[in-house]
SERO-4910 file (N, C-alpha, C, O; in steps of 0.05 Angstrom, whole numbers):
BEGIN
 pado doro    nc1    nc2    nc3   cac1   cac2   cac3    cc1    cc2    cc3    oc1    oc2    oc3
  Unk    A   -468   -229    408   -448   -249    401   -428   -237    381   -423   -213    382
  Unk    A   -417   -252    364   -399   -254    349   -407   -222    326   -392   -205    317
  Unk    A   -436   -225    323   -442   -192    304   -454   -170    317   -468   -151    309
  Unk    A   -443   -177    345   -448   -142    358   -423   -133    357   -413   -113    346
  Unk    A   -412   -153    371   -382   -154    364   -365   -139    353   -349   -121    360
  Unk    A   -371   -153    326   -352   -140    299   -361   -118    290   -350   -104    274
  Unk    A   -385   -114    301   -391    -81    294   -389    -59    300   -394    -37    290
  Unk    A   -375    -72    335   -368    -50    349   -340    -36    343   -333    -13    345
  Unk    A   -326    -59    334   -292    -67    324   -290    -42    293   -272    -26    288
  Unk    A   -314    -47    280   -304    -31    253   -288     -1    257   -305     11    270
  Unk    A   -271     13    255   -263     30    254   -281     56    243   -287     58    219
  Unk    A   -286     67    252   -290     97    252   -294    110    234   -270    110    227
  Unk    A   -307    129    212   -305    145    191   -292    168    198   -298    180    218
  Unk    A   -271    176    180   -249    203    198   -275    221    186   -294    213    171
  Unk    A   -270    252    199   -294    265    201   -282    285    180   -293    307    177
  Unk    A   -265    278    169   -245    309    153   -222    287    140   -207    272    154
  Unk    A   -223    289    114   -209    276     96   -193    296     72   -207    305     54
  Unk    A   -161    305     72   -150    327     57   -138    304     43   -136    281     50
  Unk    A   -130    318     15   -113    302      2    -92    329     -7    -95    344    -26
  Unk    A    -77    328      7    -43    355      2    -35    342    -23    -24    320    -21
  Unk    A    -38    350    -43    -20    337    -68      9    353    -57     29    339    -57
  Unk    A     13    378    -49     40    388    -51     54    373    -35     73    363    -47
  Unk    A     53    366    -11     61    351      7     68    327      9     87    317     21
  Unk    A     41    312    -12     39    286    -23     29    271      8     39    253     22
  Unk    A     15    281     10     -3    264     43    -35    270     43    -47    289     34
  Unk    A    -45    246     57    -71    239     56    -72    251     89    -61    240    108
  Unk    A    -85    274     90    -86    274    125   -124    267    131   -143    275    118
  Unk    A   -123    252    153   -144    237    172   -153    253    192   -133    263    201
  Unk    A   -175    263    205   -177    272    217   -200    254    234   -217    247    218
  Unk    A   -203    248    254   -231    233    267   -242    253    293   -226    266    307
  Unk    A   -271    253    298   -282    258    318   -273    261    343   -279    281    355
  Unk    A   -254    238    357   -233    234    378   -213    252    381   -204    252    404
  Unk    A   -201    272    363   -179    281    363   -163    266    341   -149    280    326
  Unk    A   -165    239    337   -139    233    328   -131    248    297   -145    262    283
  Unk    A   -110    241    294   -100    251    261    -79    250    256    -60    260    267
  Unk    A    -81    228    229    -62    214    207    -53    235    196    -63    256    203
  Unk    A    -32    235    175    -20    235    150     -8    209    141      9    195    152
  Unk    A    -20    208    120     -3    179    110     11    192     78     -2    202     59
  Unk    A     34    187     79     44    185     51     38    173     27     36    149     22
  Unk    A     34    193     11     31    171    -18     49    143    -30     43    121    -39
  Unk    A     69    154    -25     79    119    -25     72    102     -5     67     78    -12
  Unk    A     71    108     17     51     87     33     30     81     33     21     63     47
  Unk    A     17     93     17    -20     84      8     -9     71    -12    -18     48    -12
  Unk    A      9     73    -36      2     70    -62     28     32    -51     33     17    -70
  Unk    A     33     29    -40     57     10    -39     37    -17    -28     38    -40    -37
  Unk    A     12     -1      2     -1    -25     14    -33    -15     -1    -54     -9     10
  Unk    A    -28    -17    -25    -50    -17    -34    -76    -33    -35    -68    -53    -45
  Unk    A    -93    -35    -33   -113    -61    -28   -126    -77    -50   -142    -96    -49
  Unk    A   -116    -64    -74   -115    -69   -100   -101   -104   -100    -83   -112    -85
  Unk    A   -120   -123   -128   -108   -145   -130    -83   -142   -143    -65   -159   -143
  Unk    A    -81   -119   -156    -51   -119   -170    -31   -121   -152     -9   -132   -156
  Unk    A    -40   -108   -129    -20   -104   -101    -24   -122    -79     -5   -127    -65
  Unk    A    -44   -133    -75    -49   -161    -54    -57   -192    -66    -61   -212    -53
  Unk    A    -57   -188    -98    -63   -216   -111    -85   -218   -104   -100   -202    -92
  Unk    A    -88   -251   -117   -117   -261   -105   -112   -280    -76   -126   -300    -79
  Unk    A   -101   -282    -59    -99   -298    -44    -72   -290    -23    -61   -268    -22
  Unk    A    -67   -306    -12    -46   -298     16    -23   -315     -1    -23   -336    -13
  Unk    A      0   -288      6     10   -305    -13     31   -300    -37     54   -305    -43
  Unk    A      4   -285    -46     10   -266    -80     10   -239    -71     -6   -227    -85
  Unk    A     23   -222    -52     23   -204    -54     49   -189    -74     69   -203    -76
  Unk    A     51   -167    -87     76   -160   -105     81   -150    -88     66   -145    -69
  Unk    A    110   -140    -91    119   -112    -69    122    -95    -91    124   -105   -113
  Unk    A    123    -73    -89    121    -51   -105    138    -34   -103    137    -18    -85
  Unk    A    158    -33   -121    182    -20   -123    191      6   -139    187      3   -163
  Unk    A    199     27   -135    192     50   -154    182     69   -149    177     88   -164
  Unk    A    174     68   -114    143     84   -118    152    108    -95    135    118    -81
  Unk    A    181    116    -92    196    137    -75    178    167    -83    179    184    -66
  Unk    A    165    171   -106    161    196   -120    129    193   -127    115    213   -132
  Unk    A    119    171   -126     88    178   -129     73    195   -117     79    201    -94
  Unk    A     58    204   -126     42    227   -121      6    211   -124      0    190   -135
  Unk    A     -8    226   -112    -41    216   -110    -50    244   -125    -43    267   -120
  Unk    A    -73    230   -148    -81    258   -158   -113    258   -163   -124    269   -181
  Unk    A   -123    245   -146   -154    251   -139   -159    228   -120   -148    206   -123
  Unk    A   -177    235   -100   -187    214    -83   -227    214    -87   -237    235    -95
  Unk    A   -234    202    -83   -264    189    -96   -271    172    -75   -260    150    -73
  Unk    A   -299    185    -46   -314    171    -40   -327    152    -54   -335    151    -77
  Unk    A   -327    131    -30   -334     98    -53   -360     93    -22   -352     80     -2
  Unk    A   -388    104    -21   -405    103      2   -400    108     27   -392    130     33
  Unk    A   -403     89     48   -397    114     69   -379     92     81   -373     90    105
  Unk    A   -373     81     67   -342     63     81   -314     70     75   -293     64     86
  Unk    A   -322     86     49   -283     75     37   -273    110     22   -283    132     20
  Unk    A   -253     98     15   -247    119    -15   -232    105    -29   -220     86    -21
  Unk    A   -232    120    -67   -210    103    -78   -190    124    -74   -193    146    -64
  Unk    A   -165    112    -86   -141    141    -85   -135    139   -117   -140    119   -129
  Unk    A   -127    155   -127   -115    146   -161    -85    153   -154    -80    166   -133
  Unk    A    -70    148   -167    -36    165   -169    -35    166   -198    -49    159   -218
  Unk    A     -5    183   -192      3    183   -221     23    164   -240     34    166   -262
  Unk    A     22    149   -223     32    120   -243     16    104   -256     26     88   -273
  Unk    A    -21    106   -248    -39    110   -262    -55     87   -247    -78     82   -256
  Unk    A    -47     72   -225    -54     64   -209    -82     78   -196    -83    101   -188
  Unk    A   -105     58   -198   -131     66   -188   -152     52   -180   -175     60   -175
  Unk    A   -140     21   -179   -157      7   -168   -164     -1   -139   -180    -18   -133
  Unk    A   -150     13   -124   -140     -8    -97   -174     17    -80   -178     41    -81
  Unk    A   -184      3    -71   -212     14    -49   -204     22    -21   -203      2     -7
  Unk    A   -198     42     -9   -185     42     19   -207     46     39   -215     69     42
  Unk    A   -217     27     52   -240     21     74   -227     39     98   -203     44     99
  Unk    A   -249     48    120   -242     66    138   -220     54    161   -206     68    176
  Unk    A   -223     20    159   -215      5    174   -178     -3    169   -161     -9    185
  Unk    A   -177      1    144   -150     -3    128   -139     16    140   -121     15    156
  Unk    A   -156     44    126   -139     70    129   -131     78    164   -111     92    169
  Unk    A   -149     69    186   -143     75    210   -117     49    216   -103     53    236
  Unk    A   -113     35    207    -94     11    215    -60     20    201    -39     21    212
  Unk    A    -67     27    170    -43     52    168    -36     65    178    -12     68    179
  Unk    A    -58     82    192    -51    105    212    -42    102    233    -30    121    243
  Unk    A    -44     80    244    -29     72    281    -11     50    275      3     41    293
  Unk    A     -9     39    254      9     33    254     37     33    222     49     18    207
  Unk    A     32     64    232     47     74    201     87     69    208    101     62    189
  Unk    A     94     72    220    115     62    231    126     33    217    137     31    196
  Unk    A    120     14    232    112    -19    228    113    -16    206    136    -16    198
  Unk    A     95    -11    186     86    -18    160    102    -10    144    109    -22    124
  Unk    A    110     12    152    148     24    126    164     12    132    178      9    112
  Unk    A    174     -3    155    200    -14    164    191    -39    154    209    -50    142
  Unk    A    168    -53    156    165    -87    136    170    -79    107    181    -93     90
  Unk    A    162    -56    101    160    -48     73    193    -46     63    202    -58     43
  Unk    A    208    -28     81    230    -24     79    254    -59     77    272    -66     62
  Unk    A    244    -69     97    257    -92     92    249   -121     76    258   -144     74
  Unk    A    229   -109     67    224   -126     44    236   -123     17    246   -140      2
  Unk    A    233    -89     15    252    -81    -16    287    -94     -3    305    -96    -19
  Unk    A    290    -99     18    319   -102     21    333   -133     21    356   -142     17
  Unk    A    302   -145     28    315   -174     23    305   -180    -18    311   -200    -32
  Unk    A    293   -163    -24    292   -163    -52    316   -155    -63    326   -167    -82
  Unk    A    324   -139    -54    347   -120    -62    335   -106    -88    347   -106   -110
  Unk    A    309    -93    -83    297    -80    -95    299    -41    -84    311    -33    -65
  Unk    A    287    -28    -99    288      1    -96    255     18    -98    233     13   -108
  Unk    A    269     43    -82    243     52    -76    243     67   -105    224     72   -121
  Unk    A    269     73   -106    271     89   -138    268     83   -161    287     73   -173
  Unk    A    249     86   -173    244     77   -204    268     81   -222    287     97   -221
  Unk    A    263     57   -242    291     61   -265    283     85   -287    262     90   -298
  Unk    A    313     98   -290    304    119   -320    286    106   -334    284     82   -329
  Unk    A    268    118   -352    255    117   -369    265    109   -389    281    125   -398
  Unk    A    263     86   -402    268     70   -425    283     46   -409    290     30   -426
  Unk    A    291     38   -386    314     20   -378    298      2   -379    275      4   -371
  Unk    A    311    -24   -391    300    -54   -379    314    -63   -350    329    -48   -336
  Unk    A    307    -90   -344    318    -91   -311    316   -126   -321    294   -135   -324
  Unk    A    333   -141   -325    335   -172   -311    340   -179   -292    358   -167   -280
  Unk    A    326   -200   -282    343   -207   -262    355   -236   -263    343   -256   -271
  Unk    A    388   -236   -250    402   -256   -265    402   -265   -227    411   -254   -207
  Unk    A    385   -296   -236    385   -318   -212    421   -341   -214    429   -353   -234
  Unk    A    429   -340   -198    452   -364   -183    441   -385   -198    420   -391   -186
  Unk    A    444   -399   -216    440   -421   -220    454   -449   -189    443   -470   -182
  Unk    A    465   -445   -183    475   -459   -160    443   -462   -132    433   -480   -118
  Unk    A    440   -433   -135    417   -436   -114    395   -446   -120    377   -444   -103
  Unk    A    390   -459   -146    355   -472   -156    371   -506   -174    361   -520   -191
  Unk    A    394   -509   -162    402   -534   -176    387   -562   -167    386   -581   -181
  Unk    A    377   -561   -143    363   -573   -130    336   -584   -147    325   -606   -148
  Unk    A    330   -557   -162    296   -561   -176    295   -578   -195    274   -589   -203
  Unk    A    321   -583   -206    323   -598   -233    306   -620   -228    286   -623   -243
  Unk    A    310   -639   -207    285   -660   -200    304   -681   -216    294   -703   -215
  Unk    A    321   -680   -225    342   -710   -245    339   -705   -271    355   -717   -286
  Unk    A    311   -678   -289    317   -683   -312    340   -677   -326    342   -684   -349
***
């Protein structure tokens, strides 16, 4: 039934796991032939971390800044996952074999939502100099509605 199922569905352990810091890519390798590279800003952007998916559907942040991150140790987490760390100091997010193969086929998709998400933010992949603050100044016209009559 339903738990032969889902166990057949789990994705795969790649059989060969590099982490290229020069390159800045996680390359995958599995038993089948197949093989990933995924970029560090693309691991570090769909991170599985609650800082990066919240607690709920929903709360996800988008993560802006992250054109230049780099991954600077990866850490088997048993025989499901790994963590990744970067150097923005980011190290919580767990990447299951199942995540990381769904990145991998569908790494395409996932930059272009990514991509048009920073754009209806009118956000950047590029981080601000160092020391900049950033406001952001909302239309009062477009939330006049919220007042509610007070």
């Amino acid at each position: 039934m339903t738990g032969a199922g889902a166990s057949d569905q789990r994705a795969p352990a790649p059989t060969d796991i590099r982490l290229r810091r020069k390159s800045g890519l996680l390359e995958l390798q599995y038993s089948d032939g197949t093989r990933f590279e995924l970029p560090a800003e693309l691991l570090r952007v769909y991170s599985p971390s609650a800082e990066v998916k919240g607690h709920g559907k929903g709360q996800e942040k988008l993560q802006t800044g992250k054109r230049h991150v780099s991954m600077t140790a990866l850490e088997a987490i048993g025989q499901y996952a790994i963590r990744l760390s970067f150097d923005d100091g980011h190290n919580s997010g767990i990447y299951s074999w199942e995540l990381l193969r769904d990145l991998g086929e569908h790494q395409q998709e996932r930059w272009q939502q990514y991509l048009t998400r920073l754009q209806q933010a009118q956000a950047s992949r590029d981080a601000l100099p160092a020391g900049t603050q950033a406001i952001k100044i909302v239309d009062p016209d477009r939330n006049a509605g919220d007042a509610g009559g007070q």
